[in-house]
C-alpha positions in Angstrom: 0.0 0.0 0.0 1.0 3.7 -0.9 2.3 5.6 2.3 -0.3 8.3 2.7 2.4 11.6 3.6 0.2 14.9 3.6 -2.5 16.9 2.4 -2.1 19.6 -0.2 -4.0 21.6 2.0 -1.2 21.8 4.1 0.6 23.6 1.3 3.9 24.8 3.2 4.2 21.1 3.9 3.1 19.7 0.8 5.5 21.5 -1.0 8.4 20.8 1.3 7.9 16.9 1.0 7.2 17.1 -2.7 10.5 19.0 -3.5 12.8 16.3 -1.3 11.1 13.6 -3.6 10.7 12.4 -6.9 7.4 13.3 -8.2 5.4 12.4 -11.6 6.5 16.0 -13.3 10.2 15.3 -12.1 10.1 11.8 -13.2 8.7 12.2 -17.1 11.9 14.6 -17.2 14.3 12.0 -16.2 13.3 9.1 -19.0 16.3 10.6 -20.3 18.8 11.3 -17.2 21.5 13.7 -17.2 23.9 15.9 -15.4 22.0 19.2 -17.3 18.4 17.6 -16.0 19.7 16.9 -12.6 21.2 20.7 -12.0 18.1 22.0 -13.3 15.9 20.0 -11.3 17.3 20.4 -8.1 17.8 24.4 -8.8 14.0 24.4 -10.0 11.5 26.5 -6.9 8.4 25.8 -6.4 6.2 25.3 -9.6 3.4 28.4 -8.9 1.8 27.9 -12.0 1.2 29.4 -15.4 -2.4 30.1 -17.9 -2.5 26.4 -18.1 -2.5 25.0 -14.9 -5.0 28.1 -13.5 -7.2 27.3 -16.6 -7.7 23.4 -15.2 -7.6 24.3 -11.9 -11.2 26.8 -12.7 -12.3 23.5 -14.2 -10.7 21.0 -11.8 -14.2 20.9 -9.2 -16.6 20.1 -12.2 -14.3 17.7 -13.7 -13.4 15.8 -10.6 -17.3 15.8 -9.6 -17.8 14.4 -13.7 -15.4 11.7 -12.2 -17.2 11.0 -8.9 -20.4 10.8 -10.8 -19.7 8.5 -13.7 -17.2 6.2 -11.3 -17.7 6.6 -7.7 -13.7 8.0 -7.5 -13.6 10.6 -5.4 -11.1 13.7 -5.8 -7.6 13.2 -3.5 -5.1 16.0 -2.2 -2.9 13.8 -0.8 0.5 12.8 -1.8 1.8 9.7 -1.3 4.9 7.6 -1.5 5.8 4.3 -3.2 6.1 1.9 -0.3 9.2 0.3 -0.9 10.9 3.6 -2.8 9.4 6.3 -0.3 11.1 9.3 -2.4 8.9 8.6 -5.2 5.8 10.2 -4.6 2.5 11.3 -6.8 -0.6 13.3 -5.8 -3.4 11.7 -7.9 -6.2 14.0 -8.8 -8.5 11.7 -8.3 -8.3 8.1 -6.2 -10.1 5.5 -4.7 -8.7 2.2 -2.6 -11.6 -0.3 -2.8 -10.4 -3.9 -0.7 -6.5 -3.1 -1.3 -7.5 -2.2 -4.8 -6.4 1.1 -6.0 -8.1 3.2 -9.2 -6.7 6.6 -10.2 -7.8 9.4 -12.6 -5.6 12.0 -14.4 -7.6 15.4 -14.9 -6.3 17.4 -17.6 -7.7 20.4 -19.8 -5.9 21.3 -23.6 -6.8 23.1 -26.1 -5.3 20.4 -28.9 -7.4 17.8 -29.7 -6.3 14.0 -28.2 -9.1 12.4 -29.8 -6.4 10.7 -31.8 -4.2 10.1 -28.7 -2.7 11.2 -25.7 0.5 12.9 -25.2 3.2 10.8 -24.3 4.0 12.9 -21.4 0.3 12.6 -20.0 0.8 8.7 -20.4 4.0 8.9 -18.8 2.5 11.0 -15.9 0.1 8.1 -15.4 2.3 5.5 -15.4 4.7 7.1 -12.4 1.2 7.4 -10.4 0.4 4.0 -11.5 3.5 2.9 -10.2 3.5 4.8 -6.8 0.1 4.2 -5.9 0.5 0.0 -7.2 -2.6 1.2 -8.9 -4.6 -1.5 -10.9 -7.4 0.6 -13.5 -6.0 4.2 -14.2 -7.5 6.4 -16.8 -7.0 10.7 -18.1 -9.9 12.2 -18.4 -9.2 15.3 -20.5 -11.2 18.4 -21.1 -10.6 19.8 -24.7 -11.3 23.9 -24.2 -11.2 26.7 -26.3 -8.6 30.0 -25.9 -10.9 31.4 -23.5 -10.2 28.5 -21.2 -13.9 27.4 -22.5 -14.7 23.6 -23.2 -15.8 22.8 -26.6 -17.7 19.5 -25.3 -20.1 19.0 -23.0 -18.2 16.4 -21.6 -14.7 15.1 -21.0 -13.6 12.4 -22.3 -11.8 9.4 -21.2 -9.1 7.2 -22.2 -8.1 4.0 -19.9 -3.8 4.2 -19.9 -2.8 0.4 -19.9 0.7 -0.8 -18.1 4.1 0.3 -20.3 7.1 -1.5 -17.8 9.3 -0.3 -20.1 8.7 3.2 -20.3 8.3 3.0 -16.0 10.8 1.3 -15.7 13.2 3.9 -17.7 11.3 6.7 -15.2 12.6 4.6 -12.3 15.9 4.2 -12.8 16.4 8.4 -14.4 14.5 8.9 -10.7 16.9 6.7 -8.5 20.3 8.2 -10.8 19.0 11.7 -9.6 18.3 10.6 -6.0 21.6 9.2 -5.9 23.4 12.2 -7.5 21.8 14.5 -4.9 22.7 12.1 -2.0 26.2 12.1 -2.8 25.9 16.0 -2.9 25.4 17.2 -6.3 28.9 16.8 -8.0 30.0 18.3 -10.8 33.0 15.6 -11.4 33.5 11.7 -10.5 36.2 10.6 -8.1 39.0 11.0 -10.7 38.1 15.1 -11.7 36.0 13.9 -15.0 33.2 16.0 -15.3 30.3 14.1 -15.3 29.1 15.6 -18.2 32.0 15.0 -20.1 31.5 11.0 -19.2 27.9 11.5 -20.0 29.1 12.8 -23.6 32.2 9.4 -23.2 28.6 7.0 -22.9 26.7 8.9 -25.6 29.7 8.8 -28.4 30.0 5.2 -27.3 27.1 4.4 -27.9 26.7 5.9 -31.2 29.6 4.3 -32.3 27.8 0.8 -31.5 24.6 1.9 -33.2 26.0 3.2 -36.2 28.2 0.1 -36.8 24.6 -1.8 -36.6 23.2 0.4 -38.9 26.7 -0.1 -41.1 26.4 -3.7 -41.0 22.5 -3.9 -42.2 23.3 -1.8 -45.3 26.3 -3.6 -46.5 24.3 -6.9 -46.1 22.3 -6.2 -49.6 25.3 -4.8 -51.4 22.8 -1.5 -52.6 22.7 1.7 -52.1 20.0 2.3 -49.3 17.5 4.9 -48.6 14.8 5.0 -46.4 12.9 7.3 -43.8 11.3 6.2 -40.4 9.9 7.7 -37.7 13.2 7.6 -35.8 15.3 9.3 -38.5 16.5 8.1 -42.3 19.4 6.5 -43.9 21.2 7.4 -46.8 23.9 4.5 -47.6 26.0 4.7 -50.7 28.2 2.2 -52.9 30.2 3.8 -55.3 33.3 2.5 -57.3 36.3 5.0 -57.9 39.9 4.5 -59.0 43.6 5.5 -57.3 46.7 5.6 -58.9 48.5 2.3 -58.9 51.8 3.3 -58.1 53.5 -0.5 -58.6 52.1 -0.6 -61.6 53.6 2.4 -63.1 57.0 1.8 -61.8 56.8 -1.5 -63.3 56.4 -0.2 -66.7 58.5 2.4 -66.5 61.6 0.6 -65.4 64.0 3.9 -66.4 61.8 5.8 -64.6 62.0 3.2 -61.3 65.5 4.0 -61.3 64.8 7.6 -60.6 62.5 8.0 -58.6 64.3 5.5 -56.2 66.9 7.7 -55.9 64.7 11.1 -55.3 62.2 8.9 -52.6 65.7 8.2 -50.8 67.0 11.8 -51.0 63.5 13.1 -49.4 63.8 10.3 -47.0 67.3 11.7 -45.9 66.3 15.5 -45.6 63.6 14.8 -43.6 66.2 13.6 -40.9 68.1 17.2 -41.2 67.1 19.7 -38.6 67.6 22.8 -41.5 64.6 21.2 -42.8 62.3 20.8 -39.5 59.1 22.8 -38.7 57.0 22.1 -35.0 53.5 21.1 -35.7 50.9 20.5 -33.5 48.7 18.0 -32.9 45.9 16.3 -31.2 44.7 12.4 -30.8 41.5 11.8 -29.3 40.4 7.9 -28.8 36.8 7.2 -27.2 36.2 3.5 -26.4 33.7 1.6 -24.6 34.5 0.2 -21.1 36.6 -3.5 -21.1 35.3 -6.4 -20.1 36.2 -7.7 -17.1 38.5 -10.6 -17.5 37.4 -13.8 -16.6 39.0 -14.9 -13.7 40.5 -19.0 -14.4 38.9 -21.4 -12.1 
């Protein structure tokens, strides 16, 4: 069972024991975990609200008594803590714990149409609740309205959110990196002066590398030329045939010419050891490569 912490109506506490946890805004922004998202974050005050949120809140009472009406789930104003992970928290708009059972409702007002589908953030919202409460049926109900902050409908509507552990699962572990980050005291660099950024960059390059050597691989399987387009991005793979200059080939040929050009590749060869003939360059080597196995110890 959730562990019931406070009421919102307690506000200065409300706020306090939402901002020392992990809640369903902060968790949708760490699906994709970084040094950037944990700075701003932690440096974030207290959310007081823009147009949007005051628009839902005006229609937040007739919504949540929509909800009550049509199924018996009362609106909640308490947040509450996952039982086993008791820095993530949610405050569910609406809940109801019937024999251990626990249903929740998201309330939402937009002036885009979801008809078509919800957001992935609203879904993602959802799922963290879904997760803190151990919530079995959850469902948005959203409100489409016009500029005025006006609905268009006469009703919400609804749309049941079904269980995604991979997409909770990802919130989880960006929540718990964060958590840990802030227990440790919010550094900037590992134990051996790396910024974590910069390994955050090491993991991303790395990981690139691995993906695009994938991607390499599928191409040169058909032996074409490949173009395509997804959702995710497109490919553009080439084969093209070109010549070079086949030095061997010439020399043998040109056996008079051999001769010659032995003796000039020898000169250069020698004045390249003379100091009269030595400039300083400059220049850089940078290697990025994943992390080695560990070696298997022999039994």
């Amino acid at each position: 069972m959730p562990i019931a912490l406070v009421k919102s109506s307690d506000e200065t506490a409300w706020h306090r024991e939402r901002a020392r946890r992990v809640t369903k805004s902060r968790a949708v922004q760490l699906i994709n975990p970084s040094i950037a998202t944990f700075k701003r974050i932690h440096a974030e005050q207290s959310f007081k609200g823009n147009e949007s949120t005051r628009r839902g809140h005006r229609l937040e009472p007739v919504m949540e008594a929509w909800v009550l009406e049509h199924y018996g789930i009362p609106a909640s104003q308490i947040l509450y803590a996952h039982p086993e992970n008791p820095m993530h928290a949610a405050t569910p708009d609406c809940a109801l714990e019937d024999e251990g059972e626990w249903s929740l409702v998201e309330l939402k007002t937009t002036v885009e149409d979801w008809s078509t589908g919800l957001p992935k953030k609203i879904i993602r919202d959802v799922l963290w609740q879904r997760y803190v409460m151990g919530a079995g049926w959850s469902a948005v109900v959203w409100w489409q309205v016009d500029d005025l902050g006006q609905p268009v409908t006469l009703e919400p509507q609804v749309v049941e959110v079904e269980p995604d552990d991979y997409e909770l699962q990802r919130m989880i572990d960006g929540a718990n990196a964060y958590l840990a980050w802030v227990d440790a005291g919010c550094p900037d660099t590992d134990e051996h002066g790396v910024p974590l950024d910069i390994r955050e960059a090491i993991a991303e390059v790395n990981a690139g590398k691995a993906a695009e050597a994938r991607i390499r691989e599928w191409c040169e399987r058909g032996g074409d030329s490949v173009n395509v387009t997804t959702e995710e991005g497109s490919i553009r793979f080439s084969v093209s045939e070109s010549t070079t200059f086949d030095r061997a080939a010439f020399l043998a040929a040109e056996p008079e010419l051999a001769e010659s050009i032995r003796i000039v590749d020898l000169v250069l060869k020698n004045a390249q050891k003379d100091p009269d003939y030595r400039k300083p360059t400059v220049r850089t080597s940078l290697t990025i490569a994943p992390p080695k196995e560990p070696e298997e110890v022999a039994a």
